[in-house]
Phi, psi and omega in degrees: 000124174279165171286099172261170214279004186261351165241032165256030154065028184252346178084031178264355166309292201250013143280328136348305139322306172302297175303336189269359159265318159315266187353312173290324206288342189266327155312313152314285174301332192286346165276324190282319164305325181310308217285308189305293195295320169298003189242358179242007187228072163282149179211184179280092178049197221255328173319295163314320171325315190285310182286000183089008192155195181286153167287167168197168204248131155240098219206149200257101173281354183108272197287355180222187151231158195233135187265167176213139214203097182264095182260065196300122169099008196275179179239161168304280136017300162282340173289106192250134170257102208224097142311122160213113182073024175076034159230169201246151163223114161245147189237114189217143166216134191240106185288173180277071195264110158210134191331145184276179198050343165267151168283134136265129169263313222222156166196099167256326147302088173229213173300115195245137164204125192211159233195107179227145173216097180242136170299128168292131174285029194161125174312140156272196147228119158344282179289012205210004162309100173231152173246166187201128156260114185218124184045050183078011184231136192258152151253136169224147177239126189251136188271137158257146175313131192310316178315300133029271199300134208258138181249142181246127204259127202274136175279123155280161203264180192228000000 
């Protein structure tokens, strides 16, 4: 048979309580900053809010790096891509688009504008760069620089 801590006569009961008020009352606010900050930070949802941007994948293929950038409702267009000094920077702005003749009732979706800045793990070439946006996903592939590039060295037998 369980027990409760309140009736083994220890008061663990209404400390307990306390923390599950603290908790709420710290839910709270943590909602009222989410809310306070989307309206004055928009970004892609409250997820992107925390990170500072779109998420992304970053990953060392040997001869290249290849980034993954999720950017849902963006354009080609909207996206600016720049290397400099071995950092990679996307720039995206989505303007507030809503069709003429319609009424808005509900608007969760608006303007969106974000700033991601990363160190890149390996020099690149620049110039040799392709990116491709498709169903939200930005891909970019960078090539490294032949120093870079990992080489394989044949062992002799003795």
């Amino acid at each position: 048979m369980l027990t409760r801590w309140s009736d083994m006569g220890m008061g663990w009961d209404r400390s307990f309580a306390a923390l599950d008020g603290f908790r709420r009352e710290m839910e709270q606010v943590f909602r009222r900053l989410d809310e306070d900050w989307g309206a004055g930070f928009p970004l892609i949802g409250a997820e992107a809010l925390s990170m500072g941007g779109p998420r992304l994948h970053v990953n060392d293929a040997g001869d290249e790096v290849v980034v993954m950038a999720e950017l849902p409702g963006f354009k080609a267009d909207d996206v600016n891509v720049s290397i400099e000094q071995g950092t990679l920077t996307l720039r995206g702005e989505r303007g507030d688009e809503t069709p003429e003749g319609y009424t808005v009732h509900r608007k969760e979706r608006g303007a969106v504008r974000f700033t991601r800045t990363i160190a890149l793990p390996a020099q690149v070439e620049a110039d040799n760069v392709q990116a491709n946006l498709k169903n939200g996903v930005l891909e970019l592939r960078l090539p490294k620089v032949a120093a870079e590039r990992p080489r394989s060295i044949t062992i002799k037998a003795a």
